[in-house]
PyMOL Python script that loads the backbone (N, CA, C, O; Angstrom):
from pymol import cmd

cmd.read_pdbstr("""\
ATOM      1  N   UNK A   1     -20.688 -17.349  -9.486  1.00  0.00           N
ATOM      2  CA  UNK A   1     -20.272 -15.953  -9.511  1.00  0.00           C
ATOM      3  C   UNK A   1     -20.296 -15.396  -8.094  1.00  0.00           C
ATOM      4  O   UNK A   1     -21.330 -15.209  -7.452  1.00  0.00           O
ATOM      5  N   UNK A   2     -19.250 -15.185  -7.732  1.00  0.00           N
ATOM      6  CA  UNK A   2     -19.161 -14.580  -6.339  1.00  0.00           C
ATOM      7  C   UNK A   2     -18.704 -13.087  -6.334  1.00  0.00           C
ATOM      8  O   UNK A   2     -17.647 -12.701  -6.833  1.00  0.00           O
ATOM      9  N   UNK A   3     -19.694 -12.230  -5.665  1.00  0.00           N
ATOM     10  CA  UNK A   3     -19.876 -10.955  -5.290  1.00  0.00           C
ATOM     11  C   UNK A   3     -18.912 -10.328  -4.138  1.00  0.00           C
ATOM     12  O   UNK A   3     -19.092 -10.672  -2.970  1.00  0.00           O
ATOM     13  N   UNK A   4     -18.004  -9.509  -4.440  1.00  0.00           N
ATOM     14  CA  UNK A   4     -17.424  -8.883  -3.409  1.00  0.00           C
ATOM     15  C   UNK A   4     -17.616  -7.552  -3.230  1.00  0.00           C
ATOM     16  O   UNK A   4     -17.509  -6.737  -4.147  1.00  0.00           O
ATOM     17  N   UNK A   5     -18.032  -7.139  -1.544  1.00  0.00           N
ATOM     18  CA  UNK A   5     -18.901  -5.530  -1.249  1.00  0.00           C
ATOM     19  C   UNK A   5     -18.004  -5.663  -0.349  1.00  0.00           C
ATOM     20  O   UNK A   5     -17.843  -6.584   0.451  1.00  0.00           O
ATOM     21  N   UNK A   6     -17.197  -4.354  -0.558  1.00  0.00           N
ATOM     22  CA  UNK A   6     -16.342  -3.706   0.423  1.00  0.00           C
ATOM     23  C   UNK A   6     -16.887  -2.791   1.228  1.00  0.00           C
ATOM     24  O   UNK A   6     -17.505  -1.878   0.681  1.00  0.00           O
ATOM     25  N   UNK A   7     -16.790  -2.814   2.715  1.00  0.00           N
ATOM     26  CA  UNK A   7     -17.518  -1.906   3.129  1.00  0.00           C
ATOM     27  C   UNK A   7     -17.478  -0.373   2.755  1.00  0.00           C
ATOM     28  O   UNK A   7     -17.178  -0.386   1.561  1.00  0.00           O
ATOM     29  N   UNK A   8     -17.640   1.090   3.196  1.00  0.00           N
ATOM     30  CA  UNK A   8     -17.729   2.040   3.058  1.00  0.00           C
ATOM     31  C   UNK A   8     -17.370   2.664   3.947  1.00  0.00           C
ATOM     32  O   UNK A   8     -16.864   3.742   3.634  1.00  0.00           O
ATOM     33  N   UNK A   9     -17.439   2.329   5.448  1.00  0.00           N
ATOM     34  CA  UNK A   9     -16.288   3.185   6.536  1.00  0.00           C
ATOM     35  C   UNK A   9     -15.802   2.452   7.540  1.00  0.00           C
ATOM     36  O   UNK A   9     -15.806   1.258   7.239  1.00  0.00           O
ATOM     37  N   UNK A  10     -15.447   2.637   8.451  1.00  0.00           N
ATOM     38  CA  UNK A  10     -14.667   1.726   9.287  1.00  0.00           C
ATOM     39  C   UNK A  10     -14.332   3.027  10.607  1.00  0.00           C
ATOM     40  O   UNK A  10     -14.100   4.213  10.376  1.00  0.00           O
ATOM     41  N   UNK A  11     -14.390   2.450  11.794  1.00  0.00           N
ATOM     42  CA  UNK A  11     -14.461   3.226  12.736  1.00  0.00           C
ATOM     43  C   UNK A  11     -13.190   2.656  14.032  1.00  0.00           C
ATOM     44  O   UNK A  11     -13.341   2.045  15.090  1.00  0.00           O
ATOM     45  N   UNK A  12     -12.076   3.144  13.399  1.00  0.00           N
ATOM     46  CA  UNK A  12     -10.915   2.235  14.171  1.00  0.00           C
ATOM     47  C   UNK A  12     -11.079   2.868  15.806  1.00  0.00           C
ATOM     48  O   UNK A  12     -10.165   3.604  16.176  1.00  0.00           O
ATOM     49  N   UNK A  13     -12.098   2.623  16.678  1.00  0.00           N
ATOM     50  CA  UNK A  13     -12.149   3.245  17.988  1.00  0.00           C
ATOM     51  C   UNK A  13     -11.938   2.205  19.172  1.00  0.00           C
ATOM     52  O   UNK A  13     -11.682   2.446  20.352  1.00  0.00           O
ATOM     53  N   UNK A  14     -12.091   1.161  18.627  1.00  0.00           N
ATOM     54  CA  UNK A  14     -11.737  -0.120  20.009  1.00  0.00           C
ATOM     55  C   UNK A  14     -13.450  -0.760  20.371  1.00  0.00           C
ATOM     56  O   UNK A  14     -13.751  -1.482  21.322  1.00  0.00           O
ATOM     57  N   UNK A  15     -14.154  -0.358  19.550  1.00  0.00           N
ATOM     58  CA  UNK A  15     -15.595  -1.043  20.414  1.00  0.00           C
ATOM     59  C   UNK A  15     -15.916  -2.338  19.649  1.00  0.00           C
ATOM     60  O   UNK A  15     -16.927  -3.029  19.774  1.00  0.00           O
ATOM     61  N   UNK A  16     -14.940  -2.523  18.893  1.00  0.00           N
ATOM     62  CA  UNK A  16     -15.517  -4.251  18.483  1.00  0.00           C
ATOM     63  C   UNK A  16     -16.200  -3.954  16.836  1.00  0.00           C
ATOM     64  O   UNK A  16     -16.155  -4.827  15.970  1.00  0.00           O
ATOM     65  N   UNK A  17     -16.806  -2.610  16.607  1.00  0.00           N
ATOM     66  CA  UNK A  17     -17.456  -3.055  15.310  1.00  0.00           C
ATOM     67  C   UNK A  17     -17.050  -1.749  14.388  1.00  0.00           C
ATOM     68  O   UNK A  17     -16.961  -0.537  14.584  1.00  0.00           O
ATOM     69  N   UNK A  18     -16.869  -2.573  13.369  1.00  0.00           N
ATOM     70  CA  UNK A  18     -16.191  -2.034  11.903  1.00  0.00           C
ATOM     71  C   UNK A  18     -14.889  -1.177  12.132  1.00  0.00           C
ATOM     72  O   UNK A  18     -14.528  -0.154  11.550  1.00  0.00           O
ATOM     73  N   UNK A  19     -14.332  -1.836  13.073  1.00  0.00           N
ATOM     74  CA  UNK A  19     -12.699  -1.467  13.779  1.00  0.00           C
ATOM     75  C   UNK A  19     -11.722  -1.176  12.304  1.00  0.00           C
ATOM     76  O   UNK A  19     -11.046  -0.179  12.047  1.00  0.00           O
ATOM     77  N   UNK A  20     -11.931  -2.451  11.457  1.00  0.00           N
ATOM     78  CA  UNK A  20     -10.982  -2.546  10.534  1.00  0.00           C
ATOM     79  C   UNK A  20     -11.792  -2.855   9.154  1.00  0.00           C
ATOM     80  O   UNK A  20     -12.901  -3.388   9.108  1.00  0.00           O
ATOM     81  N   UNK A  21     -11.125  -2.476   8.188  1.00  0.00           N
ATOM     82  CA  UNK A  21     -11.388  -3.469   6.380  1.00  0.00           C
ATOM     83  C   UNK A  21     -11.514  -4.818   6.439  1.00  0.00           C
ATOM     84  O   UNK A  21     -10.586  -5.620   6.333  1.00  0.00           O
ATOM     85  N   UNK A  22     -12.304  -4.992   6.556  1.00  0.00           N
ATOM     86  CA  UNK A  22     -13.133  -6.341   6.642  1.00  0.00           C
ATOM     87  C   UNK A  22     -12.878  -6.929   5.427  1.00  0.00           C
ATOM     88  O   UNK A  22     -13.865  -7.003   4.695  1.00  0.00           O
ATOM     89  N   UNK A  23     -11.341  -7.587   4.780  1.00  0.00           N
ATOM     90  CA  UNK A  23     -11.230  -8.368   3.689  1.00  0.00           C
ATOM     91  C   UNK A  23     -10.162  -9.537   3.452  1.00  0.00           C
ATOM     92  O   UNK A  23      -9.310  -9.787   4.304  1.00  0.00           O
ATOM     93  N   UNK A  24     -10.225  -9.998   2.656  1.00  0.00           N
ATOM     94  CA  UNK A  24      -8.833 -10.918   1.851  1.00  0.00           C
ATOM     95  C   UNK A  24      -8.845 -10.493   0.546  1.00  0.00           C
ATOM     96  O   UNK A  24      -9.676 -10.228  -0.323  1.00  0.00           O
ATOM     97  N   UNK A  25      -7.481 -10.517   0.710  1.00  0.00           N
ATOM     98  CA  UNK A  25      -6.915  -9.907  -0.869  1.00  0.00           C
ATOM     99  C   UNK A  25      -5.643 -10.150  -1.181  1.00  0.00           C
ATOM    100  O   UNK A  25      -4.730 -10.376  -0.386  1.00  0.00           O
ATOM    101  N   UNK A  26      -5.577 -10.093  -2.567  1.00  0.00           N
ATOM    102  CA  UNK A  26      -3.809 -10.337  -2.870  1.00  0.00           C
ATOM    103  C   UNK A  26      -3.306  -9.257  -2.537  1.00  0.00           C
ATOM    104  O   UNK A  26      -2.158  -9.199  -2.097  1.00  0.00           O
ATOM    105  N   UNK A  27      -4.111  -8.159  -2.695  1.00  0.00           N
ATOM    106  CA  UNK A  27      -3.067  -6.783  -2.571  1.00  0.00           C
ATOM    107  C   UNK A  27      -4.203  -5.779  -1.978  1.00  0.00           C
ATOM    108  O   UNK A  27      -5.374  -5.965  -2.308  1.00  0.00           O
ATOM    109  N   UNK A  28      -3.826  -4.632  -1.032  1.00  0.00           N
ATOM    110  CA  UNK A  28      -4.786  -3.489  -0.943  1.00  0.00           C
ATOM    111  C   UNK A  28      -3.655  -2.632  -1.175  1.00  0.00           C
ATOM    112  O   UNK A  28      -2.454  -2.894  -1.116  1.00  0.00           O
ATOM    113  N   UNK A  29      -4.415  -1.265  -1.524  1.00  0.00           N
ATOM    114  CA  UNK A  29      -3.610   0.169  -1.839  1.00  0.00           C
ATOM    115  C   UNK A  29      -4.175   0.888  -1.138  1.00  0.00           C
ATOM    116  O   UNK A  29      -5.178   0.193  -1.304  1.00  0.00           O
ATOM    117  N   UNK A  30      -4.650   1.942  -0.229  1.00  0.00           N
ATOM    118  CA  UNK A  30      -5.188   3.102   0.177  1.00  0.00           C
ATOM    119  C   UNK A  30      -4.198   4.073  -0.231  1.00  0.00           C
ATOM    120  O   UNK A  30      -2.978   3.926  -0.313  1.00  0.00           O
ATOM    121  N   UNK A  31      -5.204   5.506  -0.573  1.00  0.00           N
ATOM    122  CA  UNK A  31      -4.798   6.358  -1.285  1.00  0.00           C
ATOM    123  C   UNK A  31      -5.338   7.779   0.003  1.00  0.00           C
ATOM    124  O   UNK A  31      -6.151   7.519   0.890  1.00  0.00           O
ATOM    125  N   UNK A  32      -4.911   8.737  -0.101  1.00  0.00           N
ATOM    126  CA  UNK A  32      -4.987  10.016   0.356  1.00  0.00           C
ATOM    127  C   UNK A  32      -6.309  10.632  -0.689  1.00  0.00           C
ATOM    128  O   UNK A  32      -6.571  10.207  -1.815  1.00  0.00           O
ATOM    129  N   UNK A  33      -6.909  11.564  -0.070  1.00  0.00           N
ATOM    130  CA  UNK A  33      -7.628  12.958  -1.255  1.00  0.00           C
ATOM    131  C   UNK A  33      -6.824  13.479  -2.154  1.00  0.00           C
ATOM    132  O   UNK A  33      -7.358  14.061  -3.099  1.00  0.00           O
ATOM    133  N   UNK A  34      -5.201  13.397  -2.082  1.00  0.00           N
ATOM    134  CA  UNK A  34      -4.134  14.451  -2.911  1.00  0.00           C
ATOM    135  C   UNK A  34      -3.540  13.255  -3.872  1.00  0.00           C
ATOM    136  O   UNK A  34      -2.848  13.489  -4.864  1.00  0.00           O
ATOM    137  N   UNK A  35      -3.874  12.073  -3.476  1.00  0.00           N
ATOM    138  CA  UNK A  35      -3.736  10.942  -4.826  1.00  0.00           C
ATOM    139  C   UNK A  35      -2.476  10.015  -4.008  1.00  0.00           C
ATOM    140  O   UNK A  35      -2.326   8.855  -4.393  1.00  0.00           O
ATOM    141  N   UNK A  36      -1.561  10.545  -2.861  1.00  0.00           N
ATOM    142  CA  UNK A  36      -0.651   9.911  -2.335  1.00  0.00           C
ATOM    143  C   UNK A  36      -0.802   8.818  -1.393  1.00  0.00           C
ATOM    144  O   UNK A  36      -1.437   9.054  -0.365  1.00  0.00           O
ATOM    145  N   UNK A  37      -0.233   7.449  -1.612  1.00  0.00           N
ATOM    146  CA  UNK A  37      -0.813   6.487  -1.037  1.00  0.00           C
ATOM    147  C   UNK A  37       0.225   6.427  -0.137  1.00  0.00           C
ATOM    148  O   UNK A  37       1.445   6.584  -0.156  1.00  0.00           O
ATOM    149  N   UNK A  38      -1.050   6.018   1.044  1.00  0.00           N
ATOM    150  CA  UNK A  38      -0.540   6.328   2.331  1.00  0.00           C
ATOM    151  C   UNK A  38      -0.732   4.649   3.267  1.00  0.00           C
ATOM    152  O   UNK A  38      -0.662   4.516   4.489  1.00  0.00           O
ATOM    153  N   UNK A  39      -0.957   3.645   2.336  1.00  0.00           N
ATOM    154  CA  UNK A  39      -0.854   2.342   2.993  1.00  0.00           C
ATOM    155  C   UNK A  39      -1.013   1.192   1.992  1.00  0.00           C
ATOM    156  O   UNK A  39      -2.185   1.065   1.635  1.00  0.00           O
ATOM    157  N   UNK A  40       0.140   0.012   1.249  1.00  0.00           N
ATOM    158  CA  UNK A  40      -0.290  -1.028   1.002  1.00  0.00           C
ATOM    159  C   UNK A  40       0.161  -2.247   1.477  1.00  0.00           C
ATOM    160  O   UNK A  40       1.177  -2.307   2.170  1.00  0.00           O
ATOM    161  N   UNK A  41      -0.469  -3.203   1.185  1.00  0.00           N
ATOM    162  CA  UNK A  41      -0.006  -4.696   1.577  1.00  0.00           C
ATOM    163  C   UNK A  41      -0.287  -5.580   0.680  1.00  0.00           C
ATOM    164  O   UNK A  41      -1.182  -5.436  -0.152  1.00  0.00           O
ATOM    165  N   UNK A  42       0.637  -6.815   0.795  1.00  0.00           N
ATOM    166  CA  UNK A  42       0.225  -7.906   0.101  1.00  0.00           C
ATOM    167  C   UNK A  42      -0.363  -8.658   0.784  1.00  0.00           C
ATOM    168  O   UNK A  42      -0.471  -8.404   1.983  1.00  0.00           O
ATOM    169  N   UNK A  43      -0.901  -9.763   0.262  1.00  0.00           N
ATOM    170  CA  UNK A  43      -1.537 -11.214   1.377  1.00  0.00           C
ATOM    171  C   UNK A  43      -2.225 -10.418   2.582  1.00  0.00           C
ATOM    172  O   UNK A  43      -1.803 -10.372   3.737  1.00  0.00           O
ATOM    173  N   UNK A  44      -3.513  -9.727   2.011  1.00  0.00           N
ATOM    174  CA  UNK A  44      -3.740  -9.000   2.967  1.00  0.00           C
ATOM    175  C   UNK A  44      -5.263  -9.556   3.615  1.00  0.00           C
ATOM    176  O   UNK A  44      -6.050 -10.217   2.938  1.00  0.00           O
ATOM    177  N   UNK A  45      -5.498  -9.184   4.958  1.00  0.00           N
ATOM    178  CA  UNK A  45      -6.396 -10.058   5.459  1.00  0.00           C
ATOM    179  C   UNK A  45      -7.063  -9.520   6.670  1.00  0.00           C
ATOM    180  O   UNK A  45      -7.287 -10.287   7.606  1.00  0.00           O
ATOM    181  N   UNK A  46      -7.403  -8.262   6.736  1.00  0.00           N
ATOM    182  CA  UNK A  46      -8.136  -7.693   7.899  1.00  0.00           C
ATOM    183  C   UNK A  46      -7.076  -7.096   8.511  1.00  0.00           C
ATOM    184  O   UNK A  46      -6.946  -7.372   9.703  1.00  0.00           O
ATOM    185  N   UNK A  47      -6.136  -6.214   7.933  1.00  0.00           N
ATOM    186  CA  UNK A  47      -5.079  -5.307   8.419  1.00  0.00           C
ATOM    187  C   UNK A  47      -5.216  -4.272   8.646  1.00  0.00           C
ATOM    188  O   UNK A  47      -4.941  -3.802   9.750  1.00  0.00           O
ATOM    189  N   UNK A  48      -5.671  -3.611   7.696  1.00  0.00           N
ATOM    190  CA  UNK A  48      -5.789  -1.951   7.795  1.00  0.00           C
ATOM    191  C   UNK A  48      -6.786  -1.139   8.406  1.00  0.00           C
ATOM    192  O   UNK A  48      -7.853  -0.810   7.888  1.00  0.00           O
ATOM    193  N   UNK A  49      -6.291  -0.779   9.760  1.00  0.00           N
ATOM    194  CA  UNK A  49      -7.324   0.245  11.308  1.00  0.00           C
ATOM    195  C   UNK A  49      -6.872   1.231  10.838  1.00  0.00           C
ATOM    196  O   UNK A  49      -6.368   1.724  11.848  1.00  0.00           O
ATOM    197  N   UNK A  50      -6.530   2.351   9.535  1.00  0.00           N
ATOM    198  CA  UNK A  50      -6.668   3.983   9.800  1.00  0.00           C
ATOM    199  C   UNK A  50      -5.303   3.524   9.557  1.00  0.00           C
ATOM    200  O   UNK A  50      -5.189   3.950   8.408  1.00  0.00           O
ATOM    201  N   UNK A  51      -4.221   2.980   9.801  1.00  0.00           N
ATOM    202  CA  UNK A  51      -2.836   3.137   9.778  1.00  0.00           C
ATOM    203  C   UNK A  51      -2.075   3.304   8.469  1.00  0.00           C
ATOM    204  O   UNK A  51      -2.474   2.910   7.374  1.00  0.00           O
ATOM    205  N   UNK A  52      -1.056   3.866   8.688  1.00  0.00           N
ATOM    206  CA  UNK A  52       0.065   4.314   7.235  1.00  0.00           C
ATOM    207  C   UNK A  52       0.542   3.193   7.475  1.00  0.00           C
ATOM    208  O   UNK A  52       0.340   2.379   8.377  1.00  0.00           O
ATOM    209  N   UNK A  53       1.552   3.217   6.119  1.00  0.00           N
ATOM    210  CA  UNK A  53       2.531   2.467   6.378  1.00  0.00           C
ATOM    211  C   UNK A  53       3.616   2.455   7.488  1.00  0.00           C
ATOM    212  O   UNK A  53       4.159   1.426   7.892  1.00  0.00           O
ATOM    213  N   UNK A  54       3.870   3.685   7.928  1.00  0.00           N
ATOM    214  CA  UNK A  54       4.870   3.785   9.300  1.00  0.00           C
ATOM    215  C   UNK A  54       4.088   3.385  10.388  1.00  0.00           C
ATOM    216  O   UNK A  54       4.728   3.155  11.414  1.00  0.00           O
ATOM    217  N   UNK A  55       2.746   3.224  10.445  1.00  0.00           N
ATOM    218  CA  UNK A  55       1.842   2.914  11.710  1.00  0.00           C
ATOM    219  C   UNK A  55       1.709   4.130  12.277  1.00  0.00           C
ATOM    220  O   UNK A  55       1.396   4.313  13.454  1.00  0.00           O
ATOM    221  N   UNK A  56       1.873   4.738  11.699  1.00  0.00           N
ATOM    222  CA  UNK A  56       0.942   6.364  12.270  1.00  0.00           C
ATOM    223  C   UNK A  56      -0.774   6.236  12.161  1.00  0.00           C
ATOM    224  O   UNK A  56      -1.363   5.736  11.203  1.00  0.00           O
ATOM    225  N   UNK A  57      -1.162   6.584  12.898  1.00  0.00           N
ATOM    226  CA  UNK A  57      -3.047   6.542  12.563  1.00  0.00           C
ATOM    227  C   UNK A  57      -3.044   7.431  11.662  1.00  0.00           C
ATOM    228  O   UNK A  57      -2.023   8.097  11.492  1.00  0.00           O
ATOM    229  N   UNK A  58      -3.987   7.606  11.016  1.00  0.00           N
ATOM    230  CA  UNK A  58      -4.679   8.136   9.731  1.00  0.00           C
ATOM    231  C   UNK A  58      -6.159   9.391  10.425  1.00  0.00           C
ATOM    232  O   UNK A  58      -7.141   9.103  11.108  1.00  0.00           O
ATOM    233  N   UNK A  59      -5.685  10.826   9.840  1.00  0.00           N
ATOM    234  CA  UNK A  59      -7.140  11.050  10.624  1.00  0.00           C
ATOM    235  C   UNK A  59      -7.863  11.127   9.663  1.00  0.00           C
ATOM    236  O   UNK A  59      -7.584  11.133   8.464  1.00  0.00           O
ATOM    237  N   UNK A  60      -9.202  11.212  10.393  1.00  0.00           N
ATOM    238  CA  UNK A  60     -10.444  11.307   9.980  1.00  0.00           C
ATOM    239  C   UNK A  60     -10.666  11.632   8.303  1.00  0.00           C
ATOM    240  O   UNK A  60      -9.985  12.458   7.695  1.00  0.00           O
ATOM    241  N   UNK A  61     -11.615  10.917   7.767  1.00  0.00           N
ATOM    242  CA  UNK A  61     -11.760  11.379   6.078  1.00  0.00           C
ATOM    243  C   UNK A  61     -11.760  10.673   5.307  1.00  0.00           C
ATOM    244  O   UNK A  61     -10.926   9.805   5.564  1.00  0.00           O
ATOM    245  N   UNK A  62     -12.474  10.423   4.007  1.00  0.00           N
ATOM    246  CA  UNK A  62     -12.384  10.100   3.054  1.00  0.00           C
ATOM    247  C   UNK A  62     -10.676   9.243   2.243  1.00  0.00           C
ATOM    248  O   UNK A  62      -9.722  10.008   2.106  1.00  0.00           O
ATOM    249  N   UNK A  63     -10.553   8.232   1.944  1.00  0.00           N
ATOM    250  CA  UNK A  63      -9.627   7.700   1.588  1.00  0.00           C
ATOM    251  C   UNK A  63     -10.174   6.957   0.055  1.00  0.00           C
ATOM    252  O   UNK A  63     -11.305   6.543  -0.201  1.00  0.00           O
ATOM    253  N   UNK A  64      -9.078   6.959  -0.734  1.00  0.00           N
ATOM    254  CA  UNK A  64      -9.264   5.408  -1.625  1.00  0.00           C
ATOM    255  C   UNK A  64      -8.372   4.550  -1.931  1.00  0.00           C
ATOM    256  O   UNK A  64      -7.157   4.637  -1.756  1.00  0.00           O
ATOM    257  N   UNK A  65      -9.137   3.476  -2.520  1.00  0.00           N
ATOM    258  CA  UNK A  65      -8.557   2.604  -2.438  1.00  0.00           C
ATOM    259  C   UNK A  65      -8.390   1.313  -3.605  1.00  0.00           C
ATOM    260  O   UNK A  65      -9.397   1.359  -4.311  1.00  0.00           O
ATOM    261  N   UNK A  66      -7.810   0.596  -3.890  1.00  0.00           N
ATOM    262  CA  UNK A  66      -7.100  -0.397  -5.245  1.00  0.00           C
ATOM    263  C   UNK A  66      -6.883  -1.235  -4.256  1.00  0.00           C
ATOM    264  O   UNK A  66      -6.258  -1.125  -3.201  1.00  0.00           O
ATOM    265  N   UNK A  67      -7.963  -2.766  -5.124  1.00  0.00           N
ATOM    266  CA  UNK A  67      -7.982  -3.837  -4.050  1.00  0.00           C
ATOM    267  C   UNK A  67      -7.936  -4.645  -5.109  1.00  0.00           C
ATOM    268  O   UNK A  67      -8.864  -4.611  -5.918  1.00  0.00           O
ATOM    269  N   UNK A  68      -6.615  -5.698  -5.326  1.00  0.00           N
ATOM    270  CA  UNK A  68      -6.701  -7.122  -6.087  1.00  0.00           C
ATOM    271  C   UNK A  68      -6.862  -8.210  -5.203  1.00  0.00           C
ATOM    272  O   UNK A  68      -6.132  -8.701  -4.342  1.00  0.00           O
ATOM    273  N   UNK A  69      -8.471  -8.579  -5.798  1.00  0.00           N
ATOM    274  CA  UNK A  69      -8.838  -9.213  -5.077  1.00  0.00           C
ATOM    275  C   UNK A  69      -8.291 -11.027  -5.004  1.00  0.00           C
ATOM    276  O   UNK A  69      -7.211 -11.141  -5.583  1.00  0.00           O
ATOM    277  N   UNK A  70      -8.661 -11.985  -4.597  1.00  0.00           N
ATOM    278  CA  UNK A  70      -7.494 -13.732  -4.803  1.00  0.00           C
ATOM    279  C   UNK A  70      -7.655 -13.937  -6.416  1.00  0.00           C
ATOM    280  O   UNK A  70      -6.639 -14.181  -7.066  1.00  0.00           O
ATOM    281  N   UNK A  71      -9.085 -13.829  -7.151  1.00  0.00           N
ATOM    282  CA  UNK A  71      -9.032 -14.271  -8.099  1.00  0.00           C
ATOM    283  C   UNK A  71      -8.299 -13.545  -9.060  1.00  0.00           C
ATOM    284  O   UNK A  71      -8.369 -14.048 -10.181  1.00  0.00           O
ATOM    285  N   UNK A  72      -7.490 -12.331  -8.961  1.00  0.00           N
ATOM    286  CA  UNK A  72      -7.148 -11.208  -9.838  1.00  0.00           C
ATOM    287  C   UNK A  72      -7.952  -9.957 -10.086  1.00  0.00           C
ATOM    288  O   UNK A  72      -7.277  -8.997 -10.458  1.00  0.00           O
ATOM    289  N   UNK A  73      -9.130  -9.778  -9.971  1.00  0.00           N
ATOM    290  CA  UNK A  73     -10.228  -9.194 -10.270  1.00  0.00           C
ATOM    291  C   UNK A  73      -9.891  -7.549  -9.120  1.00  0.00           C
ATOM    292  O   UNK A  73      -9.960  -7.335  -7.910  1.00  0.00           O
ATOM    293  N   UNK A  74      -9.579  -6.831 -10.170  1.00  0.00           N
ATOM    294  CA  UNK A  74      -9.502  -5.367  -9.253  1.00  0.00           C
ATOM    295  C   UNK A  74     -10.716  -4.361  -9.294  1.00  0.00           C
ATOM    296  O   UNK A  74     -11.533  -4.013 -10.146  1.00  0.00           O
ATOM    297  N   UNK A  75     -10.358  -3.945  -7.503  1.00  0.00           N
ATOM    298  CA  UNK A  75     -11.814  -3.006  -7.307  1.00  0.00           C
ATOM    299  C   UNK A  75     -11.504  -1.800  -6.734  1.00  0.00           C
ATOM    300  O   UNK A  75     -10.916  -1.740  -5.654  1.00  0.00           O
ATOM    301  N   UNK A  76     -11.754  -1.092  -7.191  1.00  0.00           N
ATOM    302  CA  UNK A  76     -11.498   1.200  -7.110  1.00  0.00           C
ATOM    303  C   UNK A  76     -12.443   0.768  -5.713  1.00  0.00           C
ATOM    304  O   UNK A  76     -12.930  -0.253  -5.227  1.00  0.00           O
ATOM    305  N   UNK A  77     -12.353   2.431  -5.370  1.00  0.00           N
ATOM    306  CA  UNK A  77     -13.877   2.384  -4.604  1.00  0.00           C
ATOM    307  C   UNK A  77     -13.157   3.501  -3.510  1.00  0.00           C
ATOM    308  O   UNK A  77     -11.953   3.720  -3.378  1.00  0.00           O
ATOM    309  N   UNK A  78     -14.152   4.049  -2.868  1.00  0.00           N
ATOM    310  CA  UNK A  78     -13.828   5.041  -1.473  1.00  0.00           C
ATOM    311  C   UNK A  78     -14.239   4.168  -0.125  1.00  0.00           C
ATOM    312  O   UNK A  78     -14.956   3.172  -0.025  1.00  0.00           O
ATOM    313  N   UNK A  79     -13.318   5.120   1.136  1.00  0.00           N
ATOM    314  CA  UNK A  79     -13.977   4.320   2.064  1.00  0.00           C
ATOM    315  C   UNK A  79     -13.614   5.488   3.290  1.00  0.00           C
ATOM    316  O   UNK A  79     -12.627   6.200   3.104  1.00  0.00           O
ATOM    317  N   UNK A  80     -14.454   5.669   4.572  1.00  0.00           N
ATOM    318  CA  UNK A  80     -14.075   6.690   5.121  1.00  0.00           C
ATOM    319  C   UNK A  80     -13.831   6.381   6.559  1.00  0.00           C
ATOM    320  O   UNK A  80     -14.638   5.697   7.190  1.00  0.00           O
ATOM    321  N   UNK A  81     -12.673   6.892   7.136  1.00  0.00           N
ATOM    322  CA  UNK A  81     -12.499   6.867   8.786  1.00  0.00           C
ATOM    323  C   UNK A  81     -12.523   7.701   9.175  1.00  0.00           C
ATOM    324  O   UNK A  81     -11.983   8.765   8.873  1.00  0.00           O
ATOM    325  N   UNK A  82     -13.671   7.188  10.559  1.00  0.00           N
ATOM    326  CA  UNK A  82     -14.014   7.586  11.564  1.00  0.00           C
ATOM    327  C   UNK A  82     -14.163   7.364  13.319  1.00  0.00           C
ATOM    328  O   UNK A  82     -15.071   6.859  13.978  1.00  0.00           O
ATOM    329  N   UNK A  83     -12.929   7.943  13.705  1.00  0.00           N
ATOM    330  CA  UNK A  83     -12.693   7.007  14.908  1.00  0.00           C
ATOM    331  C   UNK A  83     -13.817   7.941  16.325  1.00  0.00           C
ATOM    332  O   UNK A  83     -13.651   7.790  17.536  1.00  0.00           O
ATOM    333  N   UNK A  84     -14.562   8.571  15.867  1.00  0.00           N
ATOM    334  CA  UNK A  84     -15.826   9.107  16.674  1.00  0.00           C
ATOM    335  C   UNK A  84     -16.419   7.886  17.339  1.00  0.00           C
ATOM    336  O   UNK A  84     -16.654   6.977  16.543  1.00  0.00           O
ATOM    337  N   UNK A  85     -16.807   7.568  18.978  1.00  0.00           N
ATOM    338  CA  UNK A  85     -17.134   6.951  19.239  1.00  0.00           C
ATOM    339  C   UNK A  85     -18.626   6.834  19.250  1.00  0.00           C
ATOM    340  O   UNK A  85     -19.162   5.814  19.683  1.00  0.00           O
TER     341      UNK A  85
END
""", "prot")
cmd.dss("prot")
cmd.show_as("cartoon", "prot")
cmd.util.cbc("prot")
cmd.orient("prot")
């Protein structure tokens, strides 16, 4: 039985730590506070720094997110950016 813990924030600022979503997945979704999703991918693998889909940065705040993970197994959950150094 293997356990998957998604982190909880991510600090896309350039210093090396918790820059990005630290995952593999078949699919991620990030979602807005107003329910509008504002980034997904397939075959996804340590992609998402704060960015939309157009590659606009994302500011600061609370996001969520829909993650199918390789085995099929889907996970809800919040996660928050903060590019404060």
């Amino acid at each position: 039985n293997i356990q998957c813990q998604i982190q909880k924030g991510i600090s896309p600022n350039g210093d090396g730590l918790n820059d990005y979503l630290e995952l593999t997945a078949e699919r991620v979704e990030i979602f807005n506070r107003y329910g509008g999703k504002v980034y997904s991918k397939d075959s996804y693998h340590n992609d998402w720094f704060g960015q939309s889909d157009s590659g606009s940065i994302l500011p600061d705040g609370t996001y969520y997110y829909v993650v199918r993970l390789l085995g099929g197994e889907l996970k809800t959950g919040w996660i928050y950016i903060n590019k404060e150094n």
